[in-house]
DOTIMI-523592 format. One record per residue (C-alpha): x, y, z; residue in one letter. Coordinates in steps of 0.2 Angstrom, whole numbers, padded with zeros to 4 digits, always signed. Layout:
% DOTIMI-523592
XYZA...
% end
This chain:
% DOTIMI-523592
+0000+0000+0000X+0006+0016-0005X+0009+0031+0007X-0002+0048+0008X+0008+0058-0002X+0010+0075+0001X+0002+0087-0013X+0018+0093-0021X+0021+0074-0023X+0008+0069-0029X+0008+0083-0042X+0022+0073-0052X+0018+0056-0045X-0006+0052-0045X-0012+0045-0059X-0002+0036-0069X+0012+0022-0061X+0019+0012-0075X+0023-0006-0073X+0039-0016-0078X+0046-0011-0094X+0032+0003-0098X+0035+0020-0102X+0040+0032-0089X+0031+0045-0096X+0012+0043-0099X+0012+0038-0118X-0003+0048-0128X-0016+0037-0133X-0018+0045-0148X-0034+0034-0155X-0050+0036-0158X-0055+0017-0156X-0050-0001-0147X-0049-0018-0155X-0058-0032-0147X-0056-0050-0150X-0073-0054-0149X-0092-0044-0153X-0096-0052-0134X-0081-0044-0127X-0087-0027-0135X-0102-0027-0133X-0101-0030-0112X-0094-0011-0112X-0113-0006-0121X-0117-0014-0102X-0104+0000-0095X-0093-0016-0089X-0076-0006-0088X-0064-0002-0105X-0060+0007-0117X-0072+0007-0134X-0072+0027-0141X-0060+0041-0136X-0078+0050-0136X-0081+0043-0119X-0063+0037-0112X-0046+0037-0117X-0032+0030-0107X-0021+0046-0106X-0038+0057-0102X-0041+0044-0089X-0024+0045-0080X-0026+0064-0079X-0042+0066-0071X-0036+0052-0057X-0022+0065-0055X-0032+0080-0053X-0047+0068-0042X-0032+0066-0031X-0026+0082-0030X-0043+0087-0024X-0047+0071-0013X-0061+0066-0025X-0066+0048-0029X-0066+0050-0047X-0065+0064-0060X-0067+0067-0078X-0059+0080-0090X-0070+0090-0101X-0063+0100-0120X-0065+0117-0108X-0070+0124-0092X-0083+0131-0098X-0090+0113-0104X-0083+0104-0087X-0096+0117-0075X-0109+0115-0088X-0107+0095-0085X-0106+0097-0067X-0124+0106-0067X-0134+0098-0082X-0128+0081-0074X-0141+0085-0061X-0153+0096-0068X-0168+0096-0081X-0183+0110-0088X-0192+0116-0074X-0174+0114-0060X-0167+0131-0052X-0150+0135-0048X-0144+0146-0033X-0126+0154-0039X-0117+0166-0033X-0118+0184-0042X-0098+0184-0041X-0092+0174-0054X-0083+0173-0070X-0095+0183-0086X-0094+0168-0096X-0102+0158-0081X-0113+0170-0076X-0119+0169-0095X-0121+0151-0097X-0134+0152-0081X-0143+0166-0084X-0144+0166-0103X-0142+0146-0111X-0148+0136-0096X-0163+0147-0096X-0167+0142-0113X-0168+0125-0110X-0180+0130-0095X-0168+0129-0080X-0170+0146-0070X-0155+0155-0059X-0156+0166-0043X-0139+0176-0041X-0135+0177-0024X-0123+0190-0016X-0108+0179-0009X-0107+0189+0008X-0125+0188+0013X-0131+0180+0029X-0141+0165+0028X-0155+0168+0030X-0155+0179+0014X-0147+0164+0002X-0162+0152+0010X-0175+0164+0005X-0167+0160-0014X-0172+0142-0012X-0187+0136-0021X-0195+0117-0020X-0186+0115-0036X-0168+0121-0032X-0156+0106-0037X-0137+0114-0035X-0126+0130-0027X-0115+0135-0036X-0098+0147-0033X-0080+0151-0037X-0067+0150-0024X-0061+0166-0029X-0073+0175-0041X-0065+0180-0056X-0063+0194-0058X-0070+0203-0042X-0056+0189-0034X-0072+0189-0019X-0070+0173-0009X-0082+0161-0004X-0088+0156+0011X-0088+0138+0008X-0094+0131+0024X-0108+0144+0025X-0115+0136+0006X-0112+0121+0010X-0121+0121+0025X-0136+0131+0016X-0136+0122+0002X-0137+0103+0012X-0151+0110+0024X-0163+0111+0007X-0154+0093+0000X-0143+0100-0014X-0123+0099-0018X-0114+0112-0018X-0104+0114-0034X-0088+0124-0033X-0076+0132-0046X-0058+0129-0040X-0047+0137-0055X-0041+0150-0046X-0033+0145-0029X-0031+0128-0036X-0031+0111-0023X-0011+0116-0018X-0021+0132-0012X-0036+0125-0008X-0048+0109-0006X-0064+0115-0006X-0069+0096+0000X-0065+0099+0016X-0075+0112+0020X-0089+0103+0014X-0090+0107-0007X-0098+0091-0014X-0091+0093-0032X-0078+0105-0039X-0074+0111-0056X-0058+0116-0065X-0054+0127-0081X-0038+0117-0083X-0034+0129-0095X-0027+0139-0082X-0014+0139-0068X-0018+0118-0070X-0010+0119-0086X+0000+0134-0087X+0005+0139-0102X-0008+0144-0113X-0006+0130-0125X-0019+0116-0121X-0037+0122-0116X-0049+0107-0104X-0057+0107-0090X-0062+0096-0074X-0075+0089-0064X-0071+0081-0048X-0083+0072-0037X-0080+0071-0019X-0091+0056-0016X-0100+0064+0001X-0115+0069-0007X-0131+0056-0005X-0140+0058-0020X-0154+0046-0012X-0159+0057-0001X-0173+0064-0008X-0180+0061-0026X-0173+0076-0033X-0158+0067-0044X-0170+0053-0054X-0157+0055-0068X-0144+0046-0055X-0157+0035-0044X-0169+0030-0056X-0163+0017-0071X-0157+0023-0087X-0165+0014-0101X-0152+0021-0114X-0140+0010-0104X-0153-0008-0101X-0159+0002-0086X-0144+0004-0077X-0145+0015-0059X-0130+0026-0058X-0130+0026-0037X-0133+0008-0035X-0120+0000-0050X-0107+0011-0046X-0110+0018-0029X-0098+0033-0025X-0092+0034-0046X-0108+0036-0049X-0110+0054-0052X-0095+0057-0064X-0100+0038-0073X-0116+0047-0077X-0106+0062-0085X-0096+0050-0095X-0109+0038-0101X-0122+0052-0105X-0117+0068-0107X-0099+0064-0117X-0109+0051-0126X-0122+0064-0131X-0113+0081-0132X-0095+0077-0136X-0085+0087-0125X-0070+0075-0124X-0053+0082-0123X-0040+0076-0136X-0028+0067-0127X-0013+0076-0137X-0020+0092-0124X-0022+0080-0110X-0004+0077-0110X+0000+0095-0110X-0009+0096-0094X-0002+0082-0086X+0015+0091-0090X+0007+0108-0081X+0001+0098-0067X+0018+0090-0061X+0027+0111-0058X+0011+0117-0052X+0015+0117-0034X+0031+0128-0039X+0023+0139-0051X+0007+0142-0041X+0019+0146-0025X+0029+0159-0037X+0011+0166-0044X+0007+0169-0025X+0024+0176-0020X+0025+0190-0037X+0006+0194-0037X+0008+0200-0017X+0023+0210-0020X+0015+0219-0034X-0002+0220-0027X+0007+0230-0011X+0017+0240-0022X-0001+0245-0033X-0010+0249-0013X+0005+0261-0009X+0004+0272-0027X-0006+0286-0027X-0009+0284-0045X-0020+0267-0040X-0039+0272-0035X-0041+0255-0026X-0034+0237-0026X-0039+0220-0023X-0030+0205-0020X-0035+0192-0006X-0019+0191+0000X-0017+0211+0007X-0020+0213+0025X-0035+0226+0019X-0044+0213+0010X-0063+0213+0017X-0061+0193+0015X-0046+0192+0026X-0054+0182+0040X-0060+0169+0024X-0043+0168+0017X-0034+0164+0033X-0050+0150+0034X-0050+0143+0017X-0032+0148+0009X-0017+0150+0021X-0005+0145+0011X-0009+0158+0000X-0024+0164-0014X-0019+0167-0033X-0010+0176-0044X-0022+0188-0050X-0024+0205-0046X-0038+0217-0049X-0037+0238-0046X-0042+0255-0054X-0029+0266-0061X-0039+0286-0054X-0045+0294-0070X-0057+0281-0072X-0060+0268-0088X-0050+0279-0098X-0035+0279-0089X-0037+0260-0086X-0036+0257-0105X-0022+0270-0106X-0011+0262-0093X-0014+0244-0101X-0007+0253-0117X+0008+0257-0113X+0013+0241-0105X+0027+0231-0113X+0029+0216-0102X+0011+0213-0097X+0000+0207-0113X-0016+0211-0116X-0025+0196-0119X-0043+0186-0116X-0031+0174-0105X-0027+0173-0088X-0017+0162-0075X-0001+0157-0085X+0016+0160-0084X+0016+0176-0095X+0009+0191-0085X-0006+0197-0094X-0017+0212-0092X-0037+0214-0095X-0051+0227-0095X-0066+0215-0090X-0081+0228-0092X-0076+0226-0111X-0071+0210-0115X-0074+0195-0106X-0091+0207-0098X-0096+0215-0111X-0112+0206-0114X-0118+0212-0097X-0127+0225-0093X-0122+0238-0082X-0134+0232-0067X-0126+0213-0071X-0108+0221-0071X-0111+0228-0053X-0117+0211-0048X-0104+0201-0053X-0093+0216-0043X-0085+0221-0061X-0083+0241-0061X-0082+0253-0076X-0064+0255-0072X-0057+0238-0066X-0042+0230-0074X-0038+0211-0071X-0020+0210-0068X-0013+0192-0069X+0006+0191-0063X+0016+0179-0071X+0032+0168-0065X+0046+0182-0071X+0054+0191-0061X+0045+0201-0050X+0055+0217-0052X+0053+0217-0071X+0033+0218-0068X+0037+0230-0054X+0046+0242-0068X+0035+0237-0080X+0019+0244-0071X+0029+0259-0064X+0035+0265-0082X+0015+0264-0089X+0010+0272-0076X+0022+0288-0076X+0016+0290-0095X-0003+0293-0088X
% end
């Protein structure tokens, strides 16, 4: 039996141990099908007996990822998914039909925020956005007899407001319902939102997991606590399947159940599968990211002191500042430190926030954020633009807000180049 490894460890070590005479490094599996040498042994993985038949639904190399990133997390099983985007789509629609509700909260990445309050609405499942600091008895007034999943980021992006996991969680299981959490930001080497009582978390692997802007994914991880016979408000999971010979997801595969439904249905039916050439990339992210995330944390608190301190900077938010309002949440939930991300206004307003990201030279200005590369955004216009201004203030995105994402360089070279755009202002 193998030790508890400690997450750095198991950063380069979960998910794929090779036997004698294998490859060292995870090979790609770089196939779309399997041979069998029988029609019985193929058909018995139509029953959902375990194997490989289509990449659509399982590839080896995808497999040994998502055991890596369900480790990472603590989770009993985990699948990747082509983007975040898809993976916190999956996590939801796994669960949810026309006629469910989601209770989310209002801070939370635009792209999110408009897949719930725009697509899923469409295919008649309704939202109620929720501030992230009210009390409880305000988020159990946004409950309905038809509420089947919270939802919330760690650290929102791009507000960076942190959640108070244990306060959803322990609203969301008094009405019966998971609590669904984005991790991308902190990540599990800075946070596992499963021991605060999260039920399943998400990953945009094509973030910090990752690292380098090169292979995009995403990741659902199930922490196997939830009992979804509880109640009968998950039939999909309880109930036989008869597109699989009436299979029931909670009773075949007990604890996998959950992320056996996500493969078997909704990779079977929308296709969101990873190539596995990406999958490999991200294994290769995951095995520095204890290093790079620790550097991210280290360079995105120098600069964010240095951006409090200037009297050209109207305001600055970063978790890690002593100012933060979240302070108490962070020492809670991410001791060991938040993310590199930075948000702040540069006085003069929206006009001089677009001026200032001009004249950096170091910091690109692109959609991206949380790689290696520092990288600067105006959210209001890009990823938000499609909100309205009443949506921007929900999500806590202000007319003059830039996302600042520090990078792995050296800090002193951001440092200057920051100081030089903002002397040309």
């Amino acid at each position: 039996m193998k030790p508890e490894y400690k997450i750095e460890t198991k950063c380069v070590q979960s998910g794929y141990s090779p036997k004698n005479g294998e490859p060292r490094v995870l090979p790609i599996y770089q196939s779309t099908t399997y041979k069998y040498d029988t029609g019985t042994a193929m058909a018995k993985l139509f029953d959902l007996e375990p194997g490989y038949m289509y990449t659509r639904l399982a590839n080896p190399t995808n497999d040994a990822v998502a055991a890596k990133i369900a480790s990472l997390e603590g989770g009993v099983a985990a699948v990747l998914t082509a983007s975040g985007q898809s993976a916190n789509f999956f996590a939801l629609i796994n669960i949810l039909g026309a006629g469910d509700h989601i209770v989310s909260s209002a801070t939370i990445y635009g792209g999110t925020f408009n897949l719930l309050n725009v697509t899923m609405r469409k295919i008649g499942i309704d939202v109620t956005f929720v501030d992230p600091r009210a009390d409880e008895a305000t988020l159990n007034a946004a409950f309905r007899p038809n509420t089947k999943a919270v939802f919330g980021e760690t650290i929102a992006n791009p507000s960076l407001d942190v959640l108070d996991i244990e306060k959803f969680a322990r609203v969301a299981h008094a009405h019966g319902v998971p609590l669904i959490v984005d991790n991308t930001f902190p990540t599990p080497v800075n946070c596992r939102p499963f021991e605060f009582g999260a039920d399943i978390v998400t990953h945009s692997t094509t973030k910090y997991m990752d690292g380098h802007a090169c292979a995009l994914g995403g990741a659902v991880v199930d922490s196997g606590n939830f009992d979804w016979e509880q109640n009968d408000k998950f039939p999909g999971l309880t109930t036989p399947d008869e597109s699989y010979h009436g299979a029931v997801y909670t009773r075949d595969f007990g604890k996998a159940g959950y992320i056996t439904k996500i493969v078997a249905q909704l990779l079977r039916d929308y296709g969101s599968t990873p190539s596995p050439q990406n999958s490999f990339y991200l294994n290769l992210g995951l095995e520095t990211l204890a290093l790079r995330v620790e550097r991210h944390c280290q360079n995105a608190q120098r600069v964010a002191e240095f951006l409090e301190q200037d009297e050209r900077i109207s305001w600055v938010n970063y978790p890690g500042l002593k100012s933060s309002p979240d302070r108490a949440l962070v020492e809670k939930y991410l001791p060991h430190g938040t993310c590199g991300v930075i948000s702040f206004g540069v006085k003069g307003g929206r006009e001089a926030a677009e001026k200032f990201m001009n004249r950096l030279e170091l910091a690109a200005i692109v959609t991206h954020v949380a790689d290696t590369r520092t990288c600067v955004l105006h959210p209001a216009s890009t990823t938000h633009r499609q909100l309205s201004d009443k949506e921007l203030e929900e999500c806590g995105v202000t007319p003059d807000m830039i996302r600042f994402s520090v990078g792995i360089e050296n800090v002193e070279d951001i440092l200057a180049d920051i100081e030089q755009a903002l002397a040309s202002l």
